[in-house]
MIVEX-799624 format. One record per atom (N, C-alpha, C, CB): x, y, z negated; atom name. Coordinates in Angstrom, 1 decimal, always signed. Glycine has a CB too. Example, Ala and Ser with C-alpha at 12.3 -4.5 7.8 and 13.67 -1.06 7.14 Angstrom:
MIVEX-799624
px:py:pz:at
+13.2:-5.7:-7.8:N
+12.3:-4.5:-7.8:CA
+13.2:-3.3:-7.8:C
+11.3:-4.5:-9.0:CB
+12.8:-2.2:-7.1:N
+13.7:-1.1:-7.1:CA
+12.9:+0.0:-7.9:C
+14.1:-0.6:-5.7:CB
This chain:
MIVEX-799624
px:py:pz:at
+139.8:+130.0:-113.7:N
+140.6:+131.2:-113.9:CA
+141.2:+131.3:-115.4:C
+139.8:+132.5:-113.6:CB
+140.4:+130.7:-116.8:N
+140.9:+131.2:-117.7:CA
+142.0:+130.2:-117.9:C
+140.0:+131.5:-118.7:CB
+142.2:+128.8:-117.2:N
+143.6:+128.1:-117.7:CA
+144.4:+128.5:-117.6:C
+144.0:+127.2:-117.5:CB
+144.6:+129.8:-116.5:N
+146.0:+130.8:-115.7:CA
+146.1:+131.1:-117.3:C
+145.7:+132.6:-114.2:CB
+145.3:+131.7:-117.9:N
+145.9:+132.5:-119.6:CA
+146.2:+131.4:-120.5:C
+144.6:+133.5:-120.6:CB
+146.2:+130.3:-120.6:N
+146.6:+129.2:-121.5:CA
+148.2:+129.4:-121.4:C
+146.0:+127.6:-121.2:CB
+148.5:+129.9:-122.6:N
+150.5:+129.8:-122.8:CA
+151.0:+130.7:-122.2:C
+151.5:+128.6:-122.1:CB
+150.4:+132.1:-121.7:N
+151.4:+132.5:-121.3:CA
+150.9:+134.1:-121.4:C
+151.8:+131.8:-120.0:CB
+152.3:+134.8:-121.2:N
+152.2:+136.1:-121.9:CA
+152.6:+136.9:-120.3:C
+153.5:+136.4:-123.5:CB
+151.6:+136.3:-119.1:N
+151.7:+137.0:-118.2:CA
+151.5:+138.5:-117.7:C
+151.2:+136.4:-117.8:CB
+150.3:+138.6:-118.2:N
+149.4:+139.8:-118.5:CA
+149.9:+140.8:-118.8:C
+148.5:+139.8:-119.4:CB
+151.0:+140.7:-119.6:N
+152.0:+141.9:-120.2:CA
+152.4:+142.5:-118.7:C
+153.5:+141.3:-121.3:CB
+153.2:+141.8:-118.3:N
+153.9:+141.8:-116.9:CA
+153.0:+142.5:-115.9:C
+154.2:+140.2:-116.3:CB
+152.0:+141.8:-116.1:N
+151.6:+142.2:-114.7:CA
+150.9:+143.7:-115.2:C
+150.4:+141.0:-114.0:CB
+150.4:+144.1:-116.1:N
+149.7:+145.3:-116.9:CA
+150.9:+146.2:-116.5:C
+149.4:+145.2:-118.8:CB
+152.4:+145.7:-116.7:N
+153.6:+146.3:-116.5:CA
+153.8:+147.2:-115.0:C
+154.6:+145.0:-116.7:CB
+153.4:+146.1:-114.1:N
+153.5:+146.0:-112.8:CA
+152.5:+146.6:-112.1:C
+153.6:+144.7:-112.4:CB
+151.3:+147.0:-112.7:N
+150.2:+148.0:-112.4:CA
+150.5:+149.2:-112.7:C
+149.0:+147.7:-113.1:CB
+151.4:+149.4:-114.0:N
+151.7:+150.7:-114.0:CA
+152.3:+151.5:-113.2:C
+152.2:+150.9:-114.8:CB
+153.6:+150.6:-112.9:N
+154.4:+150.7:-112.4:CA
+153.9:+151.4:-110.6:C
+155.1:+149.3:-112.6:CB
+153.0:+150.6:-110.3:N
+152.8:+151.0:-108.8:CA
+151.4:+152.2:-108.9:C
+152.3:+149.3:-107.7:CB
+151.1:+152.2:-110.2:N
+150.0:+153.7:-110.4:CA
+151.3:+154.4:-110.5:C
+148.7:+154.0:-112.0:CB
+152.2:+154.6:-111.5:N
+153.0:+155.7:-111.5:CA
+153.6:+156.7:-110.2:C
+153.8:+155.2:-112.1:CB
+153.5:+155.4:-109.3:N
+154.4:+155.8:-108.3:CA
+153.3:+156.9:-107.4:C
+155.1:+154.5:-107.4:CB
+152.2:+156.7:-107.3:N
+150.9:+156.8:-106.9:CA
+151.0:+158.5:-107.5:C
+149.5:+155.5:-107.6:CB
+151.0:+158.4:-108.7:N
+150.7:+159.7:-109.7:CA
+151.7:+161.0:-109.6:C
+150.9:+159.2:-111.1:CB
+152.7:+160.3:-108.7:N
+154.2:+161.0:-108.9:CA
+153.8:+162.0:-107.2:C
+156.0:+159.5:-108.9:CB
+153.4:+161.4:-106.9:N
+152.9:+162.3:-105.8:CA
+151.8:+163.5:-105.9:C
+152.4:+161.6:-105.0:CB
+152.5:+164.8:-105.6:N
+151.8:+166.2:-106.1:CA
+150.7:+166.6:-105.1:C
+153.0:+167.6:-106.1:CB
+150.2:+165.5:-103.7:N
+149.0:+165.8:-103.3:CA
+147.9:+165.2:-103.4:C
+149.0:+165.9:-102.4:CB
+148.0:+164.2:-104.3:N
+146.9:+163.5:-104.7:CA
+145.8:+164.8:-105.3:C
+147.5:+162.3:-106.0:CB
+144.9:+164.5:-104.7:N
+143.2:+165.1:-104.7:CA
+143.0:+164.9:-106.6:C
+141.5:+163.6:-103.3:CB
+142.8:+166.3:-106.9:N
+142.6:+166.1:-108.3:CA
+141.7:+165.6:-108.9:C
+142.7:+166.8:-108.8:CB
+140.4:+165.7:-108.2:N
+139.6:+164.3:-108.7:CA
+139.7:+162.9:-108.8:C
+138.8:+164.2:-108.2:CB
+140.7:+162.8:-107.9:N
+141.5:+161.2:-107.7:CA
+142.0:+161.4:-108.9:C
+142.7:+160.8:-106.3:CB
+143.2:+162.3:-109.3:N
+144.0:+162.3:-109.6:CA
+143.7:+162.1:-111.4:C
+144.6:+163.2:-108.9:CB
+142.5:+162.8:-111.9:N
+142.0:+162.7:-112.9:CA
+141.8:+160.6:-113.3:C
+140.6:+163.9:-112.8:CB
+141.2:+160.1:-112.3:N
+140.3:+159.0:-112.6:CA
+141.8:+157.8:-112.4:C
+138.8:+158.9:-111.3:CB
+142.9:+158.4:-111.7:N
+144.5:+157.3:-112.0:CA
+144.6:+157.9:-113.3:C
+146.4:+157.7:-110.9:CB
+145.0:+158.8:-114.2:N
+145.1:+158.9:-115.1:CA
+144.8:+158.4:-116.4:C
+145.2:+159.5:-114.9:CB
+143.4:+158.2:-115.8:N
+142.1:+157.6:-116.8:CA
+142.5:+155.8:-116.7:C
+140.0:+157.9:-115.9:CB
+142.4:+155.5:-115.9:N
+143.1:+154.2:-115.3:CA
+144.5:+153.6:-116.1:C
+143.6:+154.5:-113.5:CB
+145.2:+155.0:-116.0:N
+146.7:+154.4:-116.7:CA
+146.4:+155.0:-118.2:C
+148.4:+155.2:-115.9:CB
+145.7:+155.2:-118.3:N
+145.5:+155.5:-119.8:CA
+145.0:+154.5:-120.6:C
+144.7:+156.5:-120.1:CB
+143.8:+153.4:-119.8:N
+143.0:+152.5:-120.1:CA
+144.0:+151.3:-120.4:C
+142.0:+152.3:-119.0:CB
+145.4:+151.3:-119.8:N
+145.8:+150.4:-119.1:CA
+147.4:+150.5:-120.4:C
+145.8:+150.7:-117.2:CB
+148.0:+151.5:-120.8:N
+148.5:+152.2:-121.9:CA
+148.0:+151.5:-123.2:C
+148.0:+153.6:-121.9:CB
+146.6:+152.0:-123.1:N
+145.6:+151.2:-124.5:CA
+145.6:+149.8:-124.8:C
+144.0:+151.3:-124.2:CB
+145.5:+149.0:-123.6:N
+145.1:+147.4:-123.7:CA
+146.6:+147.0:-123.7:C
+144.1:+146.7:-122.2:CB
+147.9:+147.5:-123.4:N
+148.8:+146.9:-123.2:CA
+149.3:+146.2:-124.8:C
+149.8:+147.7:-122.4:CB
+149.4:+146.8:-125.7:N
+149.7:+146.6:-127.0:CA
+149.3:+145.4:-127.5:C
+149.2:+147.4:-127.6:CB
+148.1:+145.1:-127.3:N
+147.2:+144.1:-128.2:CA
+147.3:+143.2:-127.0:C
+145.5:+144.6:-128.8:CB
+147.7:+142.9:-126.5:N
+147.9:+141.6:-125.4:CA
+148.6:+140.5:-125.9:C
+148.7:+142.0:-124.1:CB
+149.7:+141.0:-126.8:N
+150.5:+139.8:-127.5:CA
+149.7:+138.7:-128.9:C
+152.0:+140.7:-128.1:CB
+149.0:+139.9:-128.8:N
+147.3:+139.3:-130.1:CA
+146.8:+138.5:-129.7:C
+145.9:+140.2:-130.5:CB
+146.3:+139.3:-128.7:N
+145.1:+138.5:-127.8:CA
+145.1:+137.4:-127.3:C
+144.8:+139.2:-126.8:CB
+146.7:+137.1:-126.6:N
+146.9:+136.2:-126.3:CA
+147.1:+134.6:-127.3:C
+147.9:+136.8:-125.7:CB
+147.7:+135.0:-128.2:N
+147.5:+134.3:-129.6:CA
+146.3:+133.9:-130.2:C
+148.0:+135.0:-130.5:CB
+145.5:+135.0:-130.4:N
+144.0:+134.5:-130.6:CA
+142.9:+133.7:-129.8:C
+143.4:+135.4:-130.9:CB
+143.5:+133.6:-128.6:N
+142.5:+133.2:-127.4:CA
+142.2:+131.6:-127.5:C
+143.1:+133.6:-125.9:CB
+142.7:+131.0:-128.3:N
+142.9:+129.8:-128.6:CA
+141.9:+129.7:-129.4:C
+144.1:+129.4:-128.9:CB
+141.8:+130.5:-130.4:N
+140.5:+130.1:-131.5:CA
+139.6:+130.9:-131.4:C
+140.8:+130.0:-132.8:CB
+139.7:+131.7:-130.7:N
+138.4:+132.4:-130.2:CA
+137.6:+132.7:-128.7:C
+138.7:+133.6:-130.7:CB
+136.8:+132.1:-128.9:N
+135.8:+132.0:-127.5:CA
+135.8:+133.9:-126.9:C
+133.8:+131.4:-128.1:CB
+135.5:+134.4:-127.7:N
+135.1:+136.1:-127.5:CA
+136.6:+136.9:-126.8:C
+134.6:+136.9:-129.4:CB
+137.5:+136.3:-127.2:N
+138.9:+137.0:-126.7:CA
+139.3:+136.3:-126.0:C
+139.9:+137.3:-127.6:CB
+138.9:+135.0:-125.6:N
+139.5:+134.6:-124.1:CA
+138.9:+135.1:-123.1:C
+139.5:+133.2:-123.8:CB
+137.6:+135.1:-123.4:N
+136.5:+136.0:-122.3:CA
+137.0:+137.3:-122.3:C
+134.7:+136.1:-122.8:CB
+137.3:+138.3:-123.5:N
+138.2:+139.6:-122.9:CA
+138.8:+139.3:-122.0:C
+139.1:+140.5:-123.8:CB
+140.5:+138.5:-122.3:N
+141.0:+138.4:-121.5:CA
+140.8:+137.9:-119.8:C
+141.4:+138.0:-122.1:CB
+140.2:+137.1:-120.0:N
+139.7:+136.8:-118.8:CA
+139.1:+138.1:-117.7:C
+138.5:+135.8:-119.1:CB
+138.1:+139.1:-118.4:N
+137.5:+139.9:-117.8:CA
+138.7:+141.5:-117.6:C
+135.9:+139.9:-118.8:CB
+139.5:+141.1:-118.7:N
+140.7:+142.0:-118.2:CA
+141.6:+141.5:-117.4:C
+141.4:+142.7:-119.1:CB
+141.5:+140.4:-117.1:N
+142.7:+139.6:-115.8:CA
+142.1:+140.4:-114.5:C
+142.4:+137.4:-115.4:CB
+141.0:+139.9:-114.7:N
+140.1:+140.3:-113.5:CA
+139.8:+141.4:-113.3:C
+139.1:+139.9:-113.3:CB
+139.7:+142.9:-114.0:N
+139.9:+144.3:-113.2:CA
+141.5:+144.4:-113.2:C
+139.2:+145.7:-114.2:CB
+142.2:+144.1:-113.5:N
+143.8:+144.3:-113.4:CA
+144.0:+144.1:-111.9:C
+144.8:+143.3:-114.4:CB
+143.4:+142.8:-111.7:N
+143.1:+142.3:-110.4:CA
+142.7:+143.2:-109.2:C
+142.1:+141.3:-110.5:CB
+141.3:+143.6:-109.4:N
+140.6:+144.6:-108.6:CA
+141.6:+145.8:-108.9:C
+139.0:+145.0:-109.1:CB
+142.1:+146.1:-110.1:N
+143.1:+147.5:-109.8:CA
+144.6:+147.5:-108.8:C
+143.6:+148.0:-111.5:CB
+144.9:+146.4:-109.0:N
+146.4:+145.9:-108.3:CA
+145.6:+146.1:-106.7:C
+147.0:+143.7:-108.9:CB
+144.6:+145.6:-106.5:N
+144.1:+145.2:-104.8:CA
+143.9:+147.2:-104.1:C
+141.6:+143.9:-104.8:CB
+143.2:+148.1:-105.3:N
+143.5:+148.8:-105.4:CA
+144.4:+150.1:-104.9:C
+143.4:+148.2:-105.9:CB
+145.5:+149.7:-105.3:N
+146.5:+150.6:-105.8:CA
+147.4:+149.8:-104.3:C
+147.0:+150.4:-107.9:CB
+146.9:+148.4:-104.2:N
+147.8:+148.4:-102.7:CA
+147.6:+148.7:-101.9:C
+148.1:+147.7:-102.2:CB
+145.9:+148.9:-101.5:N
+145.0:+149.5:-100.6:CA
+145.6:+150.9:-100.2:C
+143.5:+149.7:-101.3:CB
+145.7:+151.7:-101.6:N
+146.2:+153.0:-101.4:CA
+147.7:+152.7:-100.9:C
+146.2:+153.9:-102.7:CB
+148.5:+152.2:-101.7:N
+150.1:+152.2:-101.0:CA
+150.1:+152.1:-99.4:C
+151.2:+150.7:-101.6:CB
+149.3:+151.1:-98.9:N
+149.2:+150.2:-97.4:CA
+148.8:+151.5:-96.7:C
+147.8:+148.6:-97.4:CB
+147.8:+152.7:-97.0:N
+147.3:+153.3:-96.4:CA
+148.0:+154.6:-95.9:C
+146.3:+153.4:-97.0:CB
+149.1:+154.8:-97.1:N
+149.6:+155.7:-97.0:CA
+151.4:+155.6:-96.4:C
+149.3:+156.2:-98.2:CB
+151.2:+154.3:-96.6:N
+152.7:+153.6:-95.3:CA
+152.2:+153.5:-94.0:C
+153.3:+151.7:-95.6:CB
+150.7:+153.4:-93.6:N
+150.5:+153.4:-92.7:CA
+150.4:+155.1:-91.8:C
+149.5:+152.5:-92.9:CB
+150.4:+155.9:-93.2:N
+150.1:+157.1:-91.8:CA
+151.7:+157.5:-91.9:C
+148.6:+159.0:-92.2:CB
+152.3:+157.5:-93.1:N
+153.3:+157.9:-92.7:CA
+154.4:+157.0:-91.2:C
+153.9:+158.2:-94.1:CB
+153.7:+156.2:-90.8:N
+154.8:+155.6:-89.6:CA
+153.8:+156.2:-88.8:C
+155.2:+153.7:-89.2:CB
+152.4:+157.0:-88.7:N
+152.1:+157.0:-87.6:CA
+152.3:+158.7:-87.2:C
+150.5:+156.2:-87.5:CB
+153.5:+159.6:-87.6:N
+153.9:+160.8:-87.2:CA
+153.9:+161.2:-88.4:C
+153.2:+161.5:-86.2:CB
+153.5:+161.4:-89.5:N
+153.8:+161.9:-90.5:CA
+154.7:+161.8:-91.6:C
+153.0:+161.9:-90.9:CB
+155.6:+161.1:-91.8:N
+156.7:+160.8:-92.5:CA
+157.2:+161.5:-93.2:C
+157.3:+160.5:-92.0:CB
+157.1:+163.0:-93.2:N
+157.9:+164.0:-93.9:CA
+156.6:+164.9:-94.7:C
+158.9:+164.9:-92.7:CB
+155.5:+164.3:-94.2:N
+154.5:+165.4:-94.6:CA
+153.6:+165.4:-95.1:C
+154.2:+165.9:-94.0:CB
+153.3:+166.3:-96.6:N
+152.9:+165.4:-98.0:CA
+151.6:+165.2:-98.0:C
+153.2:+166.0:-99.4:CB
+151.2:+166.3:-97.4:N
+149.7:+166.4:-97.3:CA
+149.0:+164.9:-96.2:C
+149.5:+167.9:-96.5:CB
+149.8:+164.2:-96.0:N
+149.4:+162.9:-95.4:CA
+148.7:+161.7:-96.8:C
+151.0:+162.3:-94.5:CB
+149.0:+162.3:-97.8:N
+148.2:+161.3:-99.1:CA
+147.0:+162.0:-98.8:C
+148.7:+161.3:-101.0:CB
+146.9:+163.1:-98.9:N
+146.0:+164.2:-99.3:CA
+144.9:+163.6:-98.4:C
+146.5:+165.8:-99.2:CB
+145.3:+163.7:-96.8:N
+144.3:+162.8:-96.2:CA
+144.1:+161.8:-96.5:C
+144.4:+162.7:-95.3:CB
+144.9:+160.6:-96.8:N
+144.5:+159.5:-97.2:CA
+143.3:+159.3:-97.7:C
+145.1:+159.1:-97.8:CB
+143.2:+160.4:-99.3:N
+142.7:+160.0:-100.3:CA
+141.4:+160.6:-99.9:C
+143.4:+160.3:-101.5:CB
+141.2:+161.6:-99.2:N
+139.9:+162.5:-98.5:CA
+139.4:+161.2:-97.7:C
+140.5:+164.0:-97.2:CB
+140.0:+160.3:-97.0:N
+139.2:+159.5:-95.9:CA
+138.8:+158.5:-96.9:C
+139.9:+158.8:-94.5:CB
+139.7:+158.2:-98.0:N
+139.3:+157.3:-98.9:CA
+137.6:+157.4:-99.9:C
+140.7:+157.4:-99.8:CB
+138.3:+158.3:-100.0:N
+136.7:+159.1:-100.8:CA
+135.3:+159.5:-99.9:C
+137.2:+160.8:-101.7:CB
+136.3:+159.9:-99.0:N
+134.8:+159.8:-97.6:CA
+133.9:+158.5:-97.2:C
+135.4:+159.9:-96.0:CB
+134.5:+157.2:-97.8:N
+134.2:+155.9:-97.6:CA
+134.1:+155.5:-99.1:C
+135.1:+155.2:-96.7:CB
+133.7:+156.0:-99.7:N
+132.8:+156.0:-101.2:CA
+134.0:+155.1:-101.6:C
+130.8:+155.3:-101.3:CB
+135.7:+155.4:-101.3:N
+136.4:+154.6:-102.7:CA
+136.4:+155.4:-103.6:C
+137.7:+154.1:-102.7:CB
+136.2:+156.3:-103.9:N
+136.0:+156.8:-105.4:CA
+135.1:+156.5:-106.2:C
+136.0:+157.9:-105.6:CB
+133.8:+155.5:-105.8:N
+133.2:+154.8:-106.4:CA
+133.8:+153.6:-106.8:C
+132.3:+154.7:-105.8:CB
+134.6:+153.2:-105.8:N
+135.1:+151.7:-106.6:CA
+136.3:+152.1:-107.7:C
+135.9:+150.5:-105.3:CB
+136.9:+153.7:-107.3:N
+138.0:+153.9:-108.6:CA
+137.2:+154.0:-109.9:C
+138.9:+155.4:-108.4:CB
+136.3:+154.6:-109.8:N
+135.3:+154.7:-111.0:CA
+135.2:+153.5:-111.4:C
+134.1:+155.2:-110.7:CB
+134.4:+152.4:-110.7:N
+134.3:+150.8:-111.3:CA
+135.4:+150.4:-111.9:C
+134.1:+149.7:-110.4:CB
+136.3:+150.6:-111.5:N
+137.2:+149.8:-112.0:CA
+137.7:+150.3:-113.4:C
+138.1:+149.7:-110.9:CB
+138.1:+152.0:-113.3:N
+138.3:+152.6:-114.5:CA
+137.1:+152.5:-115.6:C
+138.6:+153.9:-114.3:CB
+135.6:+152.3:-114.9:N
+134.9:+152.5:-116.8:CA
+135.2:+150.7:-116.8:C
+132.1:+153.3:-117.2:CB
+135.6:+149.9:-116.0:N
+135.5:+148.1:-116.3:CA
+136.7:+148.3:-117.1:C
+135.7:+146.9:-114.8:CB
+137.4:+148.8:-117.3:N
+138.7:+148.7:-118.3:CA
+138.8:+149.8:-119.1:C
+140.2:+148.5:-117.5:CB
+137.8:+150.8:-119.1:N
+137.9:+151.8:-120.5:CA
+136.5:+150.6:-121.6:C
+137.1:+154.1:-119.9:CB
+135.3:+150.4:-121.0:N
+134.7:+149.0:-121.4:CA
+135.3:+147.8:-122.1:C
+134.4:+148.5:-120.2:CB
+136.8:+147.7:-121.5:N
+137.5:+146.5:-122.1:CA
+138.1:+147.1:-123.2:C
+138.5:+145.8:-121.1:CB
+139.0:+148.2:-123.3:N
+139.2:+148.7:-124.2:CA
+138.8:+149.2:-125.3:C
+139.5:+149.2:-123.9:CB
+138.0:+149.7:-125.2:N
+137.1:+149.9:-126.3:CA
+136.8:+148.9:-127.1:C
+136.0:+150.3:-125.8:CB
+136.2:+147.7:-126.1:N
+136.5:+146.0:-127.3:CA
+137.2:+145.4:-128.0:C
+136.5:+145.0:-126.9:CB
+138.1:+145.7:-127.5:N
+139.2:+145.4:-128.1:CA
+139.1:+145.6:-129.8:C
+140.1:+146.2:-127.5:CB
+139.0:+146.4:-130.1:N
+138.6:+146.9:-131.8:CA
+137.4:+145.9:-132.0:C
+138.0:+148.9:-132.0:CB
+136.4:+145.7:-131.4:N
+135.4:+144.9:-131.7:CA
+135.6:+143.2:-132.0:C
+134.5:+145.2:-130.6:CB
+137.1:+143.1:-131.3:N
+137.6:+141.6:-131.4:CA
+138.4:+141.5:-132.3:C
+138.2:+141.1:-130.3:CB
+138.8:+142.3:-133.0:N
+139.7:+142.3:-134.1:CA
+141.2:+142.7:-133.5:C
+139.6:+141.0:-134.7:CB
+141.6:+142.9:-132.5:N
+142.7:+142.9:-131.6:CA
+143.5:+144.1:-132.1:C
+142.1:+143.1:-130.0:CB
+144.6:+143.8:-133.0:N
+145.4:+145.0:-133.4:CA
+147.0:+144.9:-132.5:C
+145.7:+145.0:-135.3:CB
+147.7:+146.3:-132.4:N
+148.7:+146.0:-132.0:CA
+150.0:+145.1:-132.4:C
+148.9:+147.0:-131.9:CB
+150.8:+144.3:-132.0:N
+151.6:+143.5:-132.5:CA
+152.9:+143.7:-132.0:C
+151.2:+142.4:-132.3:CB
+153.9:+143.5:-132.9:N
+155.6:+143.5:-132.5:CA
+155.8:+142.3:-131.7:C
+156.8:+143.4:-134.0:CB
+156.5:+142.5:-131.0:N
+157.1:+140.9:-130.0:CA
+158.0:+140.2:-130.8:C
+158.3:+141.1:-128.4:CB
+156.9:+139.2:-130.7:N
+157.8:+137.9:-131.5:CA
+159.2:+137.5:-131.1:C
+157.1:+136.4:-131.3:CB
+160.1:+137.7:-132.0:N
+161.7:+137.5:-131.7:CA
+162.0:+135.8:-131.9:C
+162.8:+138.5:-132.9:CB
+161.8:+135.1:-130.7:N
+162.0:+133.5:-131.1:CA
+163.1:+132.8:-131.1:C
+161.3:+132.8:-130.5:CB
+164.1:+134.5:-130.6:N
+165.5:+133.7:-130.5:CA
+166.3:+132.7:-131.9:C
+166.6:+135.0:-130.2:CB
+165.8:+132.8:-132.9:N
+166.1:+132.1:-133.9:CA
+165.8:+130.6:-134.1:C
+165.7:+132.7:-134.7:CB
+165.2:+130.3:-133.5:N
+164.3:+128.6:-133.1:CA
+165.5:+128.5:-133.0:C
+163.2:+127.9:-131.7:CB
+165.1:+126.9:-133.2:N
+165.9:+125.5:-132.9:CA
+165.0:+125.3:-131.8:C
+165.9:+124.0:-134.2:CB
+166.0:+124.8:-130.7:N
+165.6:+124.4:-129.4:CA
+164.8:+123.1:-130.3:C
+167.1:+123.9:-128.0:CB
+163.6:+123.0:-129.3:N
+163.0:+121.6:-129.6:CA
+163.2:+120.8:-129.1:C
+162.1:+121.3:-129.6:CB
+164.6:+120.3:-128.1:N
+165.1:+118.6:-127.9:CA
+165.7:+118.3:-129.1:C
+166.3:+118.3:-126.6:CB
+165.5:+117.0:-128.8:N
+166.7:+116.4:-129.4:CA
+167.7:+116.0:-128.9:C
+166.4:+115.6:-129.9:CB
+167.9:+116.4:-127.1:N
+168.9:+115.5:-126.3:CA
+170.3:+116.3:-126.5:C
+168.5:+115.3:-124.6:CB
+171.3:+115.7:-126.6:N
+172.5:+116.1:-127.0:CA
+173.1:+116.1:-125.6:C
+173.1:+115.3:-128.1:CB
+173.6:+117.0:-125.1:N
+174.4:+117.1:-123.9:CA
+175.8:+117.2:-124.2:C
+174.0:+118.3:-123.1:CB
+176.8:+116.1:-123.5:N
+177.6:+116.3:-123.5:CA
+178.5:+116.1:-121.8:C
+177.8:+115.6:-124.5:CB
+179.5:+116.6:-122.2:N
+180.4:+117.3:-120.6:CA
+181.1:+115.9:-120.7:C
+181.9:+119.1:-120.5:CB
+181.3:+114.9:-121.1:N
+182.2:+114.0:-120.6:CA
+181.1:+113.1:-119.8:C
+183.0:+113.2:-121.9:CB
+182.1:+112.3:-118.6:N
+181.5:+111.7:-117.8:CA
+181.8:+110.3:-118.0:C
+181.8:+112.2:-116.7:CB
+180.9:+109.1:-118.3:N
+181.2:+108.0:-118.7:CA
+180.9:+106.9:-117.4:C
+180.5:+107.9:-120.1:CB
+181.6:+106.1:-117.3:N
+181.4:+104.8:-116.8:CA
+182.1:+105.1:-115.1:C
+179.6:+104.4:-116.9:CB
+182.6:+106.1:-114.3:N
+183.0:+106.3:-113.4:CA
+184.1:+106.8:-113.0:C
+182.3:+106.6:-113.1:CB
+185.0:+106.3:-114.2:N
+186.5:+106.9:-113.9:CA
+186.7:+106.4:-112.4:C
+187.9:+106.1:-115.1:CB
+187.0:+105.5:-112.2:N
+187.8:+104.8:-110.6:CA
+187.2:+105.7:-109.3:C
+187.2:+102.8:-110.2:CB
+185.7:+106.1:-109.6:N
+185.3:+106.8:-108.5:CA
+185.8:+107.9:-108.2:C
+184.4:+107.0:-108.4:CB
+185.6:+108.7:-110.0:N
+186.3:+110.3:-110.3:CA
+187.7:+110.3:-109.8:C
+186.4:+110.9:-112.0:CB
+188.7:+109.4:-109.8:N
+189.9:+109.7:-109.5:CA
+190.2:+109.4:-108.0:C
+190.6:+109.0:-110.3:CB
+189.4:+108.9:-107.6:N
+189.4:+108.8:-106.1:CA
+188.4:+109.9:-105.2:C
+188.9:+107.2:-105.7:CB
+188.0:+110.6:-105.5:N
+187.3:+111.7:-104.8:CA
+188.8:+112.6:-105.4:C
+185.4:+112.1:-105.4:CB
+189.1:+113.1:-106.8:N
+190.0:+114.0:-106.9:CA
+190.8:+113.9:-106.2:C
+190.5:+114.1:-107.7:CB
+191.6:+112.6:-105.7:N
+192.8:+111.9:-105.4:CA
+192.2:+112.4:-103.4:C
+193.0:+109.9:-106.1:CB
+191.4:+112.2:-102.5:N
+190.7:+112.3:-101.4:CA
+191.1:+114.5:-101.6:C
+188.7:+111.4:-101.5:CB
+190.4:+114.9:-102.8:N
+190.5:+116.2:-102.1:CA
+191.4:+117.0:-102.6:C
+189.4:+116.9:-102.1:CB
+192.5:+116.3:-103.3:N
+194.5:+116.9:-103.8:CA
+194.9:+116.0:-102.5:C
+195.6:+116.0:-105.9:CB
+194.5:+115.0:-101.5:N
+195.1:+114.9:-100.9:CA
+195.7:+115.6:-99.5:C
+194.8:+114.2:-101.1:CB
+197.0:+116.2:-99.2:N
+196.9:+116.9:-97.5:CA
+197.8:+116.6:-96.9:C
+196.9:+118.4:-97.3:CB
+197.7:+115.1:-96.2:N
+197.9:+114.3:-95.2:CA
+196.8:+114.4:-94.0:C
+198.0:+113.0:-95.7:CB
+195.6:+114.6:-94.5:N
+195.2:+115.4:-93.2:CA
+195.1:+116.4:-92.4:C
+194.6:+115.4:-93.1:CB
């Protein structure tokens, strides 16, 4: 799992893409306010760690202790994404089964959800990434500007050029085939 983090500034994205599908989650006014406290805690945790990812990611190379963060925050992002689809899946599912128009159909969701002790796993998952957060400071992990690399020199050296060499006779006989209309 940790070679997925070698080179790449995935995590941003996907931290992105977690929000993105809590927000939508949050935007709904029947979510059970005890639920509703522990998304917020979740997207707050998730707010916090986004910053220092471009660090982190950088330092993970020379440091054993921040690849292991990373690693251990791949993996609740993970459990939170499985999550947050659980909920979406649950609540597409009642609304096709007569409810469609009617809000209080999360509300149950999130009642049967919590009736089946998922608000224990919301809990896990939120202190596993208020946990991660918190470390963060302990790794040295400060927030960082996005590196602007549009200024590089491409690193080829291959020179591309539009001229086509060595196949005149062919080139002018395909042009000459499709300027031609005799057929």
């Amino acid at each position: 799992m940790a070679a997925k983090l070698d080179g790449g500034a995935y995590l941003t994205s996907f931290v992105d893409a977690v929000l993105d599908k809590l927000s939508s989650i949050l935007e709904d006014d029947s979510v059970l306010d005890s639920v509703l406290e522990l998304l917020e805690r979740l997207q707050n945790s998730l707010y916090d760690a986004g910053p220092v990812l471009d660090d982190a990611e950088q330092k993970q190379f020379t440091d054993k202790r921040v690849k292991k963060w990373l690693v251990d925050l791949q993996d609740a992002l993970y459990f939170a994404d499985d999550l947050l689809d659980e909920l979406s899946t649950k609540a597409a599912i009642a609304a096709t089964q007569g409810d469609s128009g009617n809000s209080s159909s999360w509300s149950r969701l999130v009642d049967s959800y919590i009736d089946d002790s998922g608000v224990n796993v919301i809990k896990k998952i939120v202190g596993k990434l208020q946990s991660l957060v918190e470390r963060k400071a302990k790794l040295g992990l400060e927030k960082s500007a996005k590196l602007d690399t549009s200024w590089r020199i491409p690193s080829t050296s291959l020179v591309v050029s539009s001229d086509i060499f060595g196949r005149d006779k062919e080139k002018r006989e395909i042009i000459k085939l499709l300027l031609d209309d005799s057929e």
